[in-house]
One Martini backbone bead per residue (centre of mass of N, CA, C, O) as a GRO file, in nm:
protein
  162
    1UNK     BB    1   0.101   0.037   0.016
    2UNK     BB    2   0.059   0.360   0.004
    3UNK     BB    3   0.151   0.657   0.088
    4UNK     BB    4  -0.037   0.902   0.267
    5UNK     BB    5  -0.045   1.259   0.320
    6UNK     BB    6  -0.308   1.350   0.418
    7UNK     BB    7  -0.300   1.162   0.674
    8UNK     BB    8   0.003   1.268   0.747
    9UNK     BB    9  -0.115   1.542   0.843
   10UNK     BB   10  -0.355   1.422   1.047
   11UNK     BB   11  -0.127   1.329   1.219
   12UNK     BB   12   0.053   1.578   1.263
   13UNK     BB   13  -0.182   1.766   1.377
   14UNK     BB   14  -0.199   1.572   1.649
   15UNK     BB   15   0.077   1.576   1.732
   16UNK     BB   16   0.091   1.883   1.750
   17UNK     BB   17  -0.087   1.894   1.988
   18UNK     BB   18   0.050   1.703   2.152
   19UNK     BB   19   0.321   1.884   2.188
   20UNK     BB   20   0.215   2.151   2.272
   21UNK     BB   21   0.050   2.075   2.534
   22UNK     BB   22   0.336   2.005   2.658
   23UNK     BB   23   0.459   2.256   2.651
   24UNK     BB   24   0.244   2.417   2.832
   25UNK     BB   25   0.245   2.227   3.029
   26UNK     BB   26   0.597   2.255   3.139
   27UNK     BB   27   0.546   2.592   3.148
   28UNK     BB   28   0.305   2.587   3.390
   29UNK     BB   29   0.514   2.372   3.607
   30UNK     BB   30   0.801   2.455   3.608
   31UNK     BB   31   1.010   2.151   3.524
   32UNK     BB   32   1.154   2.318   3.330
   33UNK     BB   33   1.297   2.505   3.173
   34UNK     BB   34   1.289   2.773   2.963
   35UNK     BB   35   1.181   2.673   2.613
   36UNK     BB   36   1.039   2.898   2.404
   37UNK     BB   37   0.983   2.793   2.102
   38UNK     BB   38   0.770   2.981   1.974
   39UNK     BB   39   0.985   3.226   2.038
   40UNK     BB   40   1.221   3.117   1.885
   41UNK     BB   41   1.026   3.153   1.601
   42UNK     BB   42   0.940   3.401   1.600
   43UNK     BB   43   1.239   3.546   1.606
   44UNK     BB   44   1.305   3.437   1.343
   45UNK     BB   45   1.107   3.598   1.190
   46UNK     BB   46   0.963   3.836   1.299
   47UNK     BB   47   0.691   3.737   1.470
   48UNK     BB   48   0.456   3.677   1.657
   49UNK     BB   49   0.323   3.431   1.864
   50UNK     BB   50   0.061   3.367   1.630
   51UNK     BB   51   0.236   3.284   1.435
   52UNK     BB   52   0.427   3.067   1.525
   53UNK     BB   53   0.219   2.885   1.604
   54UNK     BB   54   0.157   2.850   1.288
   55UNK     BB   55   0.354   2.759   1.204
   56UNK     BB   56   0.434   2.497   1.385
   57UNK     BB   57   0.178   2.349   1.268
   58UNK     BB   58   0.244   2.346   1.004
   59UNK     BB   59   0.496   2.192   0.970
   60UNK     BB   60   0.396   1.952   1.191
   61UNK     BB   61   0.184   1.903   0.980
   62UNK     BB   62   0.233   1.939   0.668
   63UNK     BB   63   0.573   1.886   0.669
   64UNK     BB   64   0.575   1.629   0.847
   65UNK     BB   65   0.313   1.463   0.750
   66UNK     BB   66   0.388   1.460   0.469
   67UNK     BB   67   0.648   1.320   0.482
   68UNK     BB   68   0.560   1.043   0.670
   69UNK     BB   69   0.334   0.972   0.431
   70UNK     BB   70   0.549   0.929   0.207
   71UNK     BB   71   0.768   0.739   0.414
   72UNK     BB   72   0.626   0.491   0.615
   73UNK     BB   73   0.742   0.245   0.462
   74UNK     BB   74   1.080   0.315   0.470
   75UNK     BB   75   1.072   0.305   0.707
   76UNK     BB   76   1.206   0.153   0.989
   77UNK     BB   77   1.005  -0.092   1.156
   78UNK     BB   78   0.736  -0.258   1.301
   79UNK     BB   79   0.614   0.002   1.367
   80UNK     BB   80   0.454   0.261   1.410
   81UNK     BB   81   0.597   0.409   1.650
   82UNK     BB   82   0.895   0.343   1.567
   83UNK     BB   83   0.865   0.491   1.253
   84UNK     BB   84   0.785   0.787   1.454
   85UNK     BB   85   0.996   0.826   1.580
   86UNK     BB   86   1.248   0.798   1.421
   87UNK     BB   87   1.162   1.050   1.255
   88UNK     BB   88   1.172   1.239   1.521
   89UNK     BB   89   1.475   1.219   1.539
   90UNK     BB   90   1.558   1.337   1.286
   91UNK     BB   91   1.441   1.615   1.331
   92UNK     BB   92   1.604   1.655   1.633
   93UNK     BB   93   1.860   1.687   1.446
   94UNK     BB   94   1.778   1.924   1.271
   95UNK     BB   95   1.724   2.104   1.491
   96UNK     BB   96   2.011   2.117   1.648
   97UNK     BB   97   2.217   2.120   1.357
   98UNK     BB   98   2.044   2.344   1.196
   99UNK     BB   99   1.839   2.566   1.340
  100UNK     BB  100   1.978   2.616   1.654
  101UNK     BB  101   2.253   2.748   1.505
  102UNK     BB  102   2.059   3.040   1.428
  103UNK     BB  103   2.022   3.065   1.717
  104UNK     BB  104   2.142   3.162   2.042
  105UNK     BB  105   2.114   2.880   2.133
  106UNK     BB  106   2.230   2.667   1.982
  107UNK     BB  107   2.355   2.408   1.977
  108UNK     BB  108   2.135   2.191   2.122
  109UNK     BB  109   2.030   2.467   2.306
  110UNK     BB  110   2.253   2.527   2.509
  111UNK     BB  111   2.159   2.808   2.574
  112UNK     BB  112   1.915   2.649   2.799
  113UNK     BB  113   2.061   2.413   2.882
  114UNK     BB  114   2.118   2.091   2.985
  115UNK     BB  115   1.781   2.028   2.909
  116UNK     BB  116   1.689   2.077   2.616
  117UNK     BB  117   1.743   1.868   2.457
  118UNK     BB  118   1.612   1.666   2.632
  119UNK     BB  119   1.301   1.757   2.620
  120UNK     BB  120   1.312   1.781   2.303
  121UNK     BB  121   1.341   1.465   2.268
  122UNK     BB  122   1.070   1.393   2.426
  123UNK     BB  123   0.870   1.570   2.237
  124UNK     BB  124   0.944   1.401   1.993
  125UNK     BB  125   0.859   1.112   2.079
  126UNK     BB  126   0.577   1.194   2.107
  127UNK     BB  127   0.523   1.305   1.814
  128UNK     BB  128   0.636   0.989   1.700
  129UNK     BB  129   0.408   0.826   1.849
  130UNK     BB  130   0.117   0.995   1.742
  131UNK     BB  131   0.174   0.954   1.492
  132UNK     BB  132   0.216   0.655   1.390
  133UNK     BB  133  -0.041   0.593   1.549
  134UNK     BB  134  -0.281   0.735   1.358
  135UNK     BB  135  -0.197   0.674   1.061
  136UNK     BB  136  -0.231   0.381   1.095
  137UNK     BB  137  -0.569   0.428   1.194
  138UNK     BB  138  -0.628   0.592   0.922
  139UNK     BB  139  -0.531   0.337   0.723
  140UNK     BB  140  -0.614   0.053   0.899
  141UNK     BB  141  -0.325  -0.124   1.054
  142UNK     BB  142  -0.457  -0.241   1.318
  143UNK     BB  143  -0.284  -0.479   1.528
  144UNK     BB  144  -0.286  -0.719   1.744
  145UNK     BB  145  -0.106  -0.896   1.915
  146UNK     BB  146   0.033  -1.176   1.998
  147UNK     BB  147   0.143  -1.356   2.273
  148UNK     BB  148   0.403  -1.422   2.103
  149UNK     BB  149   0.489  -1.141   2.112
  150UNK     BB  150   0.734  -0.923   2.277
  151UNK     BB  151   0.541  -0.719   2.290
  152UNK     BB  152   0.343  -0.615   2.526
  153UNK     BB  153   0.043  -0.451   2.414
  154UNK     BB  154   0.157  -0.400   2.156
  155UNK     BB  155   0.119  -0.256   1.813
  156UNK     BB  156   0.113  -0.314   1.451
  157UNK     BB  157   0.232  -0.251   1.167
  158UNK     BB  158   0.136  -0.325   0.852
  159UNK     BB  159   0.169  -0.472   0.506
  160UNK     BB  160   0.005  -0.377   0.221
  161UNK     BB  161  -0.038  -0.498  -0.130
  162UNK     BB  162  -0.303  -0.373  -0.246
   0.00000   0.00000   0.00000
C-alpha cells in the first residue's frame, strides 16, 4: 500500500497539538527550565507569538506529517510507533544541527541549559510516537499482537501489498 500525504498532515497535526499541549503544560508547572519554543521560531522569523504558533502547526502538520505519509513505508521499524519515533528523531536531529544553530540557542539548544536538548528529544518521541500511531489507525493498519509476539501490550503496523 503507498503513502498517503494527507493521512500524515491529519497525522501531523494530532502529533502537533499533542506536543504542543506538552509544552504549555510543563512551562505552566515549571518542570524544566524555560525553553520557549514558539518564541524562538516568533523571533527568527520576526513575527508576533500568534504567527509562531502558526507556523509551528503548519511545519508539524503539513511539512513533518506530510512528508512521513510520503515516506512511512521506507522508514525501518516493525511498528508505527517505531517507525514515528525514528522519523521524529531525525527531525530532532535537524533541528539541533541545523535550525538552533542559527538561533542564540546554538548547537543543540545548549544556550537553554544542559536539560534543552534532553526535553526536546522527550517532546520529538512524544510528537513520534503520536504521529506514527494516528497515521496507521487512519490507514487502518492496527492489529492486535498476538500473545506471542515480544512486545506485550503493543500494536503493529502491518504492511498490506494490495
Amino acid at each position: 500500500m503507498k503513502g498517503d500525504i494527507g493521512k500524515g498532515v491529519a497525522a501531523g497535526f494530532v502529533a502537533t497539538l499533542a506536543l504542543s499541549a506538552l509544552m504549555v503544560l510543563k512551562d505552566l508547572l515549571g518542570l524544566f527550565p524555560k525553553i520557549d519554543l514558539i518564541a524562538l521560531l516568533s523571533g527568527f522569523i520576526h513575527a508576533p507569538a500568534a504567527v509562531g504558533w502558526a507556523v509551528h502547526l503548519f511545519i508539524g502538520s503539513v511539512i513533518w506529517g506530510g512528508l512521513f505519509g510520503l515516506l512511512a513505508l521506507k522508514i525501518p521499524g516493525a511498528t508505527a510507533i517505531t517507525k514515528g519515533v525514528l522519523f521524529a528523531v531525525a527531525l530532532w536531529l535537524v533541528m539541533q544541527l541545523i535550525v538552533l544553530p542559527l538561533t542564540p540557542a546554538g548547537f543543540f539548544g545548549i544556550g537553554f541549559g544542559f536539560w534543552a536538548p534532553v526535553v526536546n528529544l522527550a517532546l520529538h518521541v512524544v510528537y513520534g510516537a503520536v504521529l506514527g500511531s494516528v497515521y496507521a489507525m487512519l490507514k487502518g493498519h492496527w492489529h492486535a499482537k498476538s500473545p506471542t509476539d515480544d512486545a506485550r501490550g503493543a500494536l503493529r503496523y502491518t504492511h498490506y501489498t494490495h
